[in-house]
ZALO-985408 format. One record per atom (N, C-alpha, C, CB): residue number from 1; residue in three letters; chain; x, z negated, y. Coordinates in steps of 0.001 Angstrom, whole numbers, plus 524288, in hexadecimal, padded with zeros to 5 digits. Glycine has a CB too. Example, Ala and Ser with C-alpha at 12.3 -4.5 7.8 and 13.67 -1.06 7.14 Angstrom:
// residues 2
{1; "Ala"; "A"; {83386; 7E188; 7E9C6}}
{1; "Ala"; "A"; {8300C; 7E188; 7EE6C}}
{1; "Ala"; "A"; {83390; 7E188; 7F31C}}
{1; "Ala"; "A"; {82C2C; 7DCAA; 7EE87}}
{2; "Ser"; "A"; {83232; 7E458; 7F736}}
{2; "Ser"; "A"; {83566; 7E41C; 7FBDC}}
{2; "Ser"; "A"; {83264; 7E142; 8001E}}
{2; "Ser"; "A"; {83704; 7E9A3; 7FDAA}}
//
This chain:
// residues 89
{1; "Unk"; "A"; {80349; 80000; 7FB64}}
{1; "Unk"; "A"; {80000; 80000; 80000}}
{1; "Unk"; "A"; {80377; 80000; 804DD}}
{1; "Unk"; "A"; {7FC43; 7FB3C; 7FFFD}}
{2; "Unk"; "A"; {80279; 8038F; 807B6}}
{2; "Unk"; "A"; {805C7; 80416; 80D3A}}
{2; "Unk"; "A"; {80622; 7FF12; 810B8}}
{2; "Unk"; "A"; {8030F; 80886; 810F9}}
{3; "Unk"; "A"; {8095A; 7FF75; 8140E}}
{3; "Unk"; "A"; {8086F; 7FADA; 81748}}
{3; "Unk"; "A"; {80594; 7FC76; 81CB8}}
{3; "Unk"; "A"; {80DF7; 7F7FF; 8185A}}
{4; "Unk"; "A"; {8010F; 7F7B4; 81F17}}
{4; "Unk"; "A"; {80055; 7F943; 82431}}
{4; "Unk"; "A"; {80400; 7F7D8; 827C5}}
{4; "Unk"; "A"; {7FC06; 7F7BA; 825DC}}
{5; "Unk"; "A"; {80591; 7FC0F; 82A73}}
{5; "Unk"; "A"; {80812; 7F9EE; 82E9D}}
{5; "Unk"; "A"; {8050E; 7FC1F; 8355C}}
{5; "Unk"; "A"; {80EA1; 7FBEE; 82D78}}
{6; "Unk"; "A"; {80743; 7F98F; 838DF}}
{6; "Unk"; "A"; {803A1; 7FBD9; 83DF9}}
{6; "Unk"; "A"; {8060D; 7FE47; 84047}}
{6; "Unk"; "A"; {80151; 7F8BE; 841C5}}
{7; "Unk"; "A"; {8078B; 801CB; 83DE6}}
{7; "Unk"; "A"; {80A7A; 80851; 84169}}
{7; "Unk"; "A"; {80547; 80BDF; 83FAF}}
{7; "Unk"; "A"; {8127F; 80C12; 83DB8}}
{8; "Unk"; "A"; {8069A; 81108; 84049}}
{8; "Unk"; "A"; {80269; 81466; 8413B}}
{8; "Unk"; "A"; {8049F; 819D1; 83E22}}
{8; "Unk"; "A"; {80126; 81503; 847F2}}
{9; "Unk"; "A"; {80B9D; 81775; 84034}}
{9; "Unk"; "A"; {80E0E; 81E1B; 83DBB}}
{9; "Unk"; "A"; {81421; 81B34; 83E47}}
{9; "Unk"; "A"; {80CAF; 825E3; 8431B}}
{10; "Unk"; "A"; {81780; 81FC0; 83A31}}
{10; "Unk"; "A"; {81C28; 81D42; 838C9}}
{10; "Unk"; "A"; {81EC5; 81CAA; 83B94}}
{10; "Unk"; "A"; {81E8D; 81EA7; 835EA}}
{11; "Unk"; "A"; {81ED4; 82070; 84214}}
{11; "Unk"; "A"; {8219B; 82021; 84608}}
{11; "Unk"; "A"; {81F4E; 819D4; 847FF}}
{11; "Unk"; "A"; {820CE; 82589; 849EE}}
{12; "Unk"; "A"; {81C23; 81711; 84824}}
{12; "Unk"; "A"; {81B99; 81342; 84A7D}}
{12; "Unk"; "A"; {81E40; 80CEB; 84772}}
{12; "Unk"; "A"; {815E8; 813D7; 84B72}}
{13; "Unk"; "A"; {81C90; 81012; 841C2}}
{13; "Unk"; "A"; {8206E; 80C1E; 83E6A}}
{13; "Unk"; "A"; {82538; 80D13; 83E12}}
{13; "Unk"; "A"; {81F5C; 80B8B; 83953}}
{14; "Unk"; "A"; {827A9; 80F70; 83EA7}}
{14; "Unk"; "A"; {82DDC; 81031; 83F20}}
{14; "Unk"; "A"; {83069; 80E9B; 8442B}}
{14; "Unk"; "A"; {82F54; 815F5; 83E6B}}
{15; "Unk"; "A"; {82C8C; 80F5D; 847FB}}
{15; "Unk"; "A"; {82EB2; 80DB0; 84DDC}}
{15; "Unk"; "A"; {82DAA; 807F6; 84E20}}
{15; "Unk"; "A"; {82B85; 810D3; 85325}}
{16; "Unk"; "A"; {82B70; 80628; 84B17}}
{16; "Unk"; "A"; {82B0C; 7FF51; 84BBE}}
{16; "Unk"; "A"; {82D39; 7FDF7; 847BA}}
{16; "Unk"; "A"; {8256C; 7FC2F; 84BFB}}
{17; "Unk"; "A"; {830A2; 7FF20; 845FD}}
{17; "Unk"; "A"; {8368B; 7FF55; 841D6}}
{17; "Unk"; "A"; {83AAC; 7FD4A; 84737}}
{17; "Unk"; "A"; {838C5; 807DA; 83E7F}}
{18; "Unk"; "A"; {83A56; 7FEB6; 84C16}}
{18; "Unk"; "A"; {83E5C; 7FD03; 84F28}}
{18; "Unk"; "A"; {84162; 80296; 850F1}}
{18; "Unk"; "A"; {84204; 7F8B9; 84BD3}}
{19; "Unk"; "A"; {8466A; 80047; 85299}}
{19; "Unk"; "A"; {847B5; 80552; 855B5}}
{19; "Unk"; "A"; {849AC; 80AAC; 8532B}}
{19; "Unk"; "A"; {84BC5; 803E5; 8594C}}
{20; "Unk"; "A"; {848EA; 80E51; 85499}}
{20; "Unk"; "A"; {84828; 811F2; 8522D}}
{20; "Unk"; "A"; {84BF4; 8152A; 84F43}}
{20; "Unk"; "A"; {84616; 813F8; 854CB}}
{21; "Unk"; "A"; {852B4; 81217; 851A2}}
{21; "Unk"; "A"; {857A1; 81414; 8501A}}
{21; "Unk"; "A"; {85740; 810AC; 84C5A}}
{21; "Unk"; "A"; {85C86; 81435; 853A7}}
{22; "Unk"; "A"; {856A9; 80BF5; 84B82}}
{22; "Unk"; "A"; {85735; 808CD; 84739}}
{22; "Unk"; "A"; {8546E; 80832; 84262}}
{22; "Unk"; "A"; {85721; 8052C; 848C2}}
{23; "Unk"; "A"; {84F0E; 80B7D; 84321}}
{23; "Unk"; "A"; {84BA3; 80CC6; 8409B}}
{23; "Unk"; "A"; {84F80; 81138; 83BB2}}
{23; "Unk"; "A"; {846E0; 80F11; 844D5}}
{24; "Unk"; "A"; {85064; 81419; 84137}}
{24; "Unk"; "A"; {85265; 81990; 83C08}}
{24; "Unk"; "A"; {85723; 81831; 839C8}}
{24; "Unk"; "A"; {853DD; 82067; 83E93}}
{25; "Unk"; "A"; {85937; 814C1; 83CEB}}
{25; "Unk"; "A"; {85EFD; 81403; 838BD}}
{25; "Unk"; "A"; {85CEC; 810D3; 834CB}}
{25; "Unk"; "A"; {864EF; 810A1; 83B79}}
{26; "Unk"; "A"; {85988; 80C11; 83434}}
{26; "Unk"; "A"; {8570C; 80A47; 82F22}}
{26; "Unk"; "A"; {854CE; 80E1E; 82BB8}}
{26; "Unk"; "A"; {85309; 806C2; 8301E}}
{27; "Unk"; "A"; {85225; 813BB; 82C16}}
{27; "Unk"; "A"; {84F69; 8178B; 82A4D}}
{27; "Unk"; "A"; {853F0; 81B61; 827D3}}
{27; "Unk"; "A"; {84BCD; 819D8; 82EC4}}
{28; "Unk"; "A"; {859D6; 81870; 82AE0}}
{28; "Unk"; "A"; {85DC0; 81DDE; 82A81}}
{28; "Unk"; "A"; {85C9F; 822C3; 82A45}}
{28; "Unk"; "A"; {8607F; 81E1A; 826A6}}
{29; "Unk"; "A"; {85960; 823BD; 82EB2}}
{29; "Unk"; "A"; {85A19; 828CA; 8326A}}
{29; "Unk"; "A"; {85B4C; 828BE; 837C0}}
{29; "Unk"; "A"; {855D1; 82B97; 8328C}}
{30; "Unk"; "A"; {85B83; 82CF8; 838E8}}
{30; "Unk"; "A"; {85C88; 82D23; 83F86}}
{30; "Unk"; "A"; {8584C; 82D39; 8431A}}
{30; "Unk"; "A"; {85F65; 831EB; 8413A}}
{31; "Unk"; "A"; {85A31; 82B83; 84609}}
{31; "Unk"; "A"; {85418; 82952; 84BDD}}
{31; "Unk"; "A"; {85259; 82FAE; 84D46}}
{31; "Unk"; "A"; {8578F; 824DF; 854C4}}
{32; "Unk"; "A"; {854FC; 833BD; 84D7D}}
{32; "Unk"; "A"; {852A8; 83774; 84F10}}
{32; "Unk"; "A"; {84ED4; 8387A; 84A10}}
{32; "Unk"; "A"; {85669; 83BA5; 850E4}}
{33; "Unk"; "A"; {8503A; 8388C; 844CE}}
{33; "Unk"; "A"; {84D83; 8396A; 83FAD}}
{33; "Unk"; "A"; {84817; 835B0; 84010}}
{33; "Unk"; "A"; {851B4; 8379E; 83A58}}
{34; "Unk"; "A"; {8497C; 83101; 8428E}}
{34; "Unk"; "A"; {843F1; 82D8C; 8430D}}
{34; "Unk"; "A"; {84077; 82FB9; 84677}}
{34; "Unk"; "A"; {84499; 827D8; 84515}}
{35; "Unk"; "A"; {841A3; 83271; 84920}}
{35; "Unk"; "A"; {83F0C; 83315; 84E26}}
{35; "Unk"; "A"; {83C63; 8384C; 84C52}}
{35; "Unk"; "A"; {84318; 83354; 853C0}}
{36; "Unk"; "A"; {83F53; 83A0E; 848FB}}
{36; "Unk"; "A"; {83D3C; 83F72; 8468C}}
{36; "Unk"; "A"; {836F4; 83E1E; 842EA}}
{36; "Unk"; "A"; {842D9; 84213; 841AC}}
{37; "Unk"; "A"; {839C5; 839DA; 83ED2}}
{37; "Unk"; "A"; {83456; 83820; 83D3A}}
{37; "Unk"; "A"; {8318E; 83500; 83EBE}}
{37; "Unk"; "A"; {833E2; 836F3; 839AF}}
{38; "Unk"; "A"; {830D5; 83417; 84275}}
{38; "Unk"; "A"; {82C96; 83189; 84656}}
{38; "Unk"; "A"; {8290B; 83394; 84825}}
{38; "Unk"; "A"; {82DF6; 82FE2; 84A35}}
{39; "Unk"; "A"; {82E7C; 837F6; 848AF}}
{39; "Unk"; "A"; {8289E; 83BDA; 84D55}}
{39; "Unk"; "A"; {82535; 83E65; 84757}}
{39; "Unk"; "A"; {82C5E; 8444A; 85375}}
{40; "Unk"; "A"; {82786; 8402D; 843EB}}
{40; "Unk"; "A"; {82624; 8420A; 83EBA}}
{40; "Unk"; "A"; {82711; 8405C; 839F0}}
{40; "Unk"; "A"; {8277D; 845B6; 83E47}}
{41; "Unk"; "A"; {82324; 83C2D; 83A28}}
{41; "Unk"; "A"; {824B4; 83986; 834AC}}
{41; "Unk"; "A"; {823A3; 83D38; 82F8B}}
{41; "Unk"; "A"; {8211E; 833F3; 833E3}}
{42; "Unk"; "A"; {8224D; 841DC; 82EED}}
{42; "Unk"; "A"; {82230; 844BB; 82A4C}}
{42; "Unk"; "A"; {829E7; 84623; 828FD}}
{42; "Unk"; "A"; {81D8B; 84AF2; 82BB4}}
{43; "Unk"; "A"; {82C29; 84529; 82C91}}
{43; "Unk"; "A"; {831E2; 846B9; 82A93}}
{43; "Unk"; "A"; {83374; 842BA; 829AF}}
{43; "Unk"; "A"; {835AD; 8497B; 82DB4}}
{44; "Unk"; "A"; {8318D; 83C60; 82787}}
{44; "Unk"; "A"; {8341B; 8382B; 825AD}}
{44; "Unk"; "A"; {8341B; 83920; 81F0C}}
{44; "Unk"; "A"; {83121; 832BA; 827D9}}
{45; "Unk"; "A"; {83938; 8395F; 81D07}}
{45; "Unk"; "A"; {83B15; 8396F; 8187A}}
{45; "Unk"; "A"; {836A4; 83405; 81560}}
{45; "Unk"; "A"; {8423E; 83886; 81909}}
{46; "Unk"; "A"; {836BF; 8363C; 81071}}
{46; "Unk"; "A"; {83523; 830AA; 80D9C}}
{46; "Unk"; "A"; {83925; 82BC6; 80CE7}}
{46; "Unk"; "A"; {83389; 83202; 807E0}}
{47; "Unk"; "A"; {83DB3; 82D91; 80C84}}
{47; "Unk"; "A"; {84298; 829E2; 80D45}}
{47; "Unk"; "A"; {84220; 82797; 8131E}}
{47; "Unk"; "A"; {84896; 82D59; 80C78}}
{48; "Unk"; "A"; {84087; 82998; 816D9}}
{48; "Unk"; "A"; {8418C; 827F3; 81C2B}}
{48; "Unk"; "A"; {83B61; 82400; 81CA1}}
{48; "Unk"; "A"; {84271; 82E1D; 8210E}}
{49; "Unk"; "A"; {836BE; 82733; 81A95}}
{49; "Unk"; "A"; {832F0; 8237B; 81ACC}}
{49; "Unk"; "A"; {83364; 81E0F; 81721}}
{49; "Unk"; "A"; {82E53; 8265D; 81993}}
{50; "Unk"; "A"; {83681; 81D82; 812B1}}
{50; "Unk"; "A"; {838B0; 818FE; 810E3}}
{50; "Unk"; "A"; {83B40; 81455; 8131B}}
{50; "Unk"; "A"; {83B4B; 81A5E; 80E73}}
{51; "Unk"; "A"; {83D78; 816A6; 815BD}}
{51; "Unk"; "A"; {842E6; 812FC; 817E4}}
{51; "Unk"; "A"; {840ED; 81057; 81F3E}}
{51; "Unk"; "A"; {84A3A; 818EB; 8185C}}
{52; "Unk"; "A"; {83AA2; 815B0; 81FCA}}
{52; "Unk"; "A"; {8380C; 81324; 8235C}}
{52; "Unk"; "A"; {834CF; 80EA8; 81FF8}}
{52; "Unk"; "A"; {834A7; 81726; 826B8}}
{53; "Unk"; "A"; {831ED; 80F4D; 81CFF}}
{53; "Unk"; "A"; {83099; 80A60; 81A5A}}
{53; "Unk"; "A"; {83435; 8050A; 8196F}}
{53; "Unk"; "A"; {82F54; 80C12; 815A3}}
{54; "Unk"; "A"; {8371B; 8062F; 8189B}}
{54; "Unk"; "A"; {83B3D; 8012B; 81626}}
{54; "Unk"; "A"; {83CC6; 7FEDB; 81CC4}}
{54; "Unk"; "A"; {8428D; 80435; 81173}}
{55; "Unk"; "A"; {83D5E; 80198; 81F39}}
{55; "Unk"; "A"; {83EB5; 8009D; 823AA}}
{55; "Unk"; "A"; {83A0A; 7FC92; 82872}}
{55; "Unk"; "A"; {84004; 8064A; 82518}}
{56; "Unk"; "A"; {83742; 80108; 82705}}
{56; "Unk"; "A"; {83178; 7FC11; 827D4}}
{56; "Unk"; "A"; {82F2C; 7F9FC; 82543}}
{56; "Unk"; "A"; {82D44; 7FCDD; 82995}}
{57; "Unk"; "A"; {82F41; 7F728; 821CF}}
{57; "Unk"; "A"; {82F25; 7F3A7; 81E51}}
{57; "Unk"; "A"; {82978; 7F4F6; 81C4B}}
{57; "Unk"; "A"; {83069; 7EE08; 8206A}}
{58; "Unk"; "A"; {8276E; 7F8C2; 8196D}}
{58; "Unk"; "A"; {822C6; 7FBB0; 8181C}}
{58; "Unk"; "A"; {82409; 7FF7C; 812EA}}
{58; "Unk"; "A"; {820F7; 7FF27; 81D5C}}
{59; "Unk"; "A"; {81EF4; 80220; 812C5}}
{59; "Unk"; "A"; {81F7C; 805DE; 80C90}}
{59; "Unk"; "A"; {820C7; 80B9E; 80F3B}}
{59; "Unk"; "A"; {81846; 8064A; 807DB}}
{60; "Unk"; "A"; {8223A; 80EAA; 80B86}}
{60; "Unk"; "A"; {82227; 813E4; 80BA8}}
{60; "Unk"; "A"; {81BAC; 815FC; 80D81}}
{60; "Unk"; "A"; {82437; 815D7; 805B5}}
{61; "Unk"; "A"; {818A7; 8151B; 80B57}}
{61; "Unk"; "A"; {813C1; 816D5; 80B61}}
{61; "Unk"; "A"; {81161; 81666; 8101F}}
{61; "Unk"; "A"; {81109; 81499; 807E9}}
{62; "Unk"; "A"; {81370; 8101C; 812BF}}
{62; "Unk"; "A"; {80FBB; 80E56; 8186A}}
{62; "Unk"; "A"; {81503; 81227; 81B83}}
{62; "Unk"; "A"; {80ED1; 80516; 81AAB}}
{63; "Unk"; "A"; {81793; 81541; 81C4F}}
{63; "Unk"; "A"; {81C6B; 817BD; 8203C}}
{63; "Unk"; "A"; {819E9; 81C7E; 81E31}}
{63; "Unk"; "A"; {82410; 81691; 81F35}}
{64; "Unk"; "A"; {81833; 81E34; 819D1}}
{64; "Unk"; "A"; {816A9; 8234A; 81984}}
{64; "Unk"; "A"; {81142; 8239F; 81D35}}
{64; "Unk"; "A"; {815E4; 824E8; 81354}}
{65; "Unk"; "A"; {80DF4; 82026; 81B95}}
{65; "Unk"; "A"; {80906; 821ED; 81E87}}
{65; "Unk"; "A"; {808FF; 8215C; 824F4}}
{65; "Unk"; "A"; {8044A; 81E87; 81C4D}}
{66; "Unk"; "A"; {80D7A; 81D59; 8262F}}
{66; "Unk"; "A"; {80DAD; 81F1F; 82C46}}
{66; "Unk"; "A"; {810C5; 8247C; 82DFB}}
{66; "Unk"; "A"; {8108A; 81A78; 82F77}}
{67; "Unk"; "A"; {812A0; 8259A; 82B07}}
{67; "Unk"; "A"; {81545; 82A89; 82A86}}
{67; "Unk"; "A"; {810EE; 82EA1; 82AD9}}
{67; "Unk"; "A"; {81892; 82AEC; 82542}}
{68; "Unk"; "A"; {80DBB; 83061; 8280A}}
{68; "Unk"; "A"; {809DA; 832E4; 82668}}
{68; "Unk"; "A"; {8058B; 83317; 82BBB}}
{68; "Unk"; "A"; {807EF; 83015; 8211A}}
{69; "Unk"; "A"; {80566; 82D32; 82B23}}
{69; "Unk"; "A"; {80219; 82D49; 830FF}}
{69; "Unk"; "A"; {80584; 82F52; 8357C}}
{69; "Unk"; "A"; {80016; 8270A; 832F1}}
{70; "Unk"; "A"; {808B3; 82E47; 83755}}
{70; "Unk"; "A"; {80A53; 830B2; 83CBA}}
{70; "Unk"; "A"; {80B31; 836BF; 83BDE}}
{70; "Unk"; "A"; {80FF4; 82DE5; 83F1A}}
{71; "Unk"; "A"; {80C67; 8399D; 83691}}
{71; "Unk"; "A"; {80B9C; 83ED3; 834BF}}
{71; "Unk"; "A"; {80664; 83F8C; 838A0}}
{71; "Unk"; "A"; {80AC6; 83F85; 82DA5}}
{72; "Unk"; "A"; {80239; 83D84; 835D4}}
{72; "Unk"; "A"; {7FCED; 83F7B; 836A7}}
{72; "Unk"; "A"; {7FA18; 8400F; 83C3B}}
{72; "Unk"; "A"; {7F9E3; 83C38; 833BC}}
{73; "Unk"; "A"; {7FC79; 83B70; 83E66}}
{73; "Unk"; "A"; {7FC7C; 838C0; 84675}}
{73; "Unk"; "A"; {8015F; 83968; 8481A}}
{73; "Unk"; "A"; {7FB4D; 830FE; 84830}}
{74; "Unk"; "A"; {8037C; 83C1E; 84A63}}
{74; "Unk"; "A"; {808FA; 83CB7; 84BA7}}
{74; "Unk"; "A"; {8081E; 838F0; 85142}}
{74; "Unk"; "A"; {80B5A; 843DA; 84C5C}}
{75; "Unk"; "A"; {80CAD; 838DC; 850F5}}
{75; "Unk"; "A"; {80FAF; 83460; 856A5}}
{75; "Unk"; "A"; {8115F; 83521; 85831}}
{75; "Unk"; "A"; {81228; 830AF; 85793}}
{76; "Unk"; "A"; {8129A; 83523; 85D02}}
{76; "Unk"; "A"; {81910; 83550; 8602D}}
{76; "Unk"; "A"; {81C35; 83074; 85F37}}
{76; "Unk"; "A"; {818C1; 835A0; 86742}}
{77; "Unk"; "A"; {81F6B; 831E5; 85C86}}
{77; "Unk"; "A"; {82483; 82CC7; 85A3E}}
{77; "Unk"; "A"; {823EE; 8282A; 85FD4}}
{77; "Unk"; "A"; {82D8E; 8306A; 859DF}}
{78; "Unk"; "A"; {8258D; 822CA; 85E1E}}
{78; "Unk"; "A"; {825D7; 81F70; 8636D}}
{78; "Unk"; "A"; {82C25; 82170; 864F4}}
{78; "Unk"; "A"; {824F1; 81786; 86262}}
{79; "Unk"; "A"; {82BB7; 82048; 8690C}}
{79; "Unk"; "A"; {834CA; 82080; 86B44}}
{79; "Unk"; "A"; {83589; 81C5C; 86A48}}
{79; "Unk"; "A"; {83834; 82148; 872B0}}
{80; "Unk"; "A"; {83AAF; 81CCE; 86985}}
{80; "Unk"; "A"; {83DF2; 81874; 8660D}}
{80; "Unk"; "A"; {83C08; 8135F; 86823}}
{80; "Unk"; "A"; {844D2; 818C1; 866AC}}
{81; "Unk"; "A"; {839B9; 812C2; 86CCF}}
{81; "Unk"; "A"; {83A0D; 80CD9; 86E1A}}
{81; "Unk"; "A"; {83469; 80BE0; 86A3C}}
{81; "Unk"; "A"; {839B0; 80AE9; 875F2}}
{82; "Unk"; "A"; {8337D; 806BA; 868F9}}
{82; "Unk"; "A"; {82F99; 8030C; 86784}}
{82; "Unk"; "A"; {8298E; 804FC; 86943}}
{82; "Unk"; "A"; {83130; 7FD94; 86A31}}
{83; "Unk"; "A"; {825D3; 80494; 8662A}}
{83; "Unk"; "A"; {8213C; 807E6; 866E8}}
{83; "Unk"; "A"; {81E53; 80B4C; 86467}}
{83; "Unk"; "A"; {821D0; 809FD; 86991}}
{84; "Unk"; "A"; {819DF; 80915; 864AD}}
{84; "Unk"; "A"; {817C1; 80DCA; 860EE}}
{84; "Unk"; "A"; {8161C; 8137F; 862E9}}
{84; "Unk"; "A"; {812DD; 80BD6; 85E62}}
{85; "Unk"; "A"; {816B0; 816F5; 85F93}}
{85; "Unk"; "A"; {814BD; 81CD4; 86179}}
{85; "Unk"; "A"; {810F8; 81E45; 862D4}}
{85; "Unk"; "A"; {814E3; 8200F; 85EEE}}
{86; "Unk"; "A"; {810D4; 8224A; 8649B}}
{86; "Unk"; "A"; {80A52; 823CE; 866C2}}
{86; "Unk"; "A"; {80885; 827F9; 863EA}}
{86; "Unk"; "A"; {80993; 825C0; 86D29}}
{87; "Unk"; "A"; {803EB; 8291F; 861CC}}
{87; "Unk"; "A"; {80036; 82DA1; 86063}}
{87; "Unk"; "A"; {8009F; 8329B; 8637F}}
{87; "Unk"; "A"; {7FAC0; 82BDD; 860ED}}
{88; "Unk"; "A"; {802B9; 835CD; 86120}}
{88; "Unk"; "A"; {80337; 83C65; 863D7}}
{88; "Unk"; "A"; {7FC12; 83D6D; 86565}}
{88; "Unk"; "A"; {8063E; 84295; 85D71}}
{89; "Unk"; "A"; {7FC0B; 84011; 86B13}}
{89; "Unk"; "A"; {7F5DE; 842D6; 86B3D}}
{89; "Unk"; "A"; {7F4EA; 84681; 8661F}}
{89; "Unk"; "A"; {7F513; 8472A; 87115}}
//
């Protein structure tokens, strides 16, 4: 069973992971590569959506479906500072 958490989409759970260079070096990728899947979480590896799980202390399954969801509602990524994103018109 997934976990609830109160994000909406993975860009919002990954950005309340903390700062965003430190994020990807825990993810071991690069901040430009994060920023890549933020804006498009369909290019997060299953290895990369893993290690976002472990990282936020959650399942594969609850990181997939926020994944899936921001697929479906796209966002404009938050900027690196603290904050949540906003809903594209």
């Amino acid at each position: 069973m997934p976990k609830k958490l109160p994000f909406d989409t993975i860009a919002e759970f990954i950005h309340s992971l903390g700062e965003r260079g430190k994020t990807a070096k825990a993810l071991d990728i690069n901040p430009r590569t994060l920023t890549t899947r933020l804006r498009n979480p369909a290019t997060f590896t299953v290895a990369e959506l893993l290690r976002v799980a472990a990282y936020g202390h959650t399942d594969l399954l609850t990181v997939t479906r926020l994944a899936e969801r921001q697929i479906k509602n796209p966002i404009t990524p938050p900027p690196p500072t603290l904050g949540r994103p906003t809903r594209q018109p």
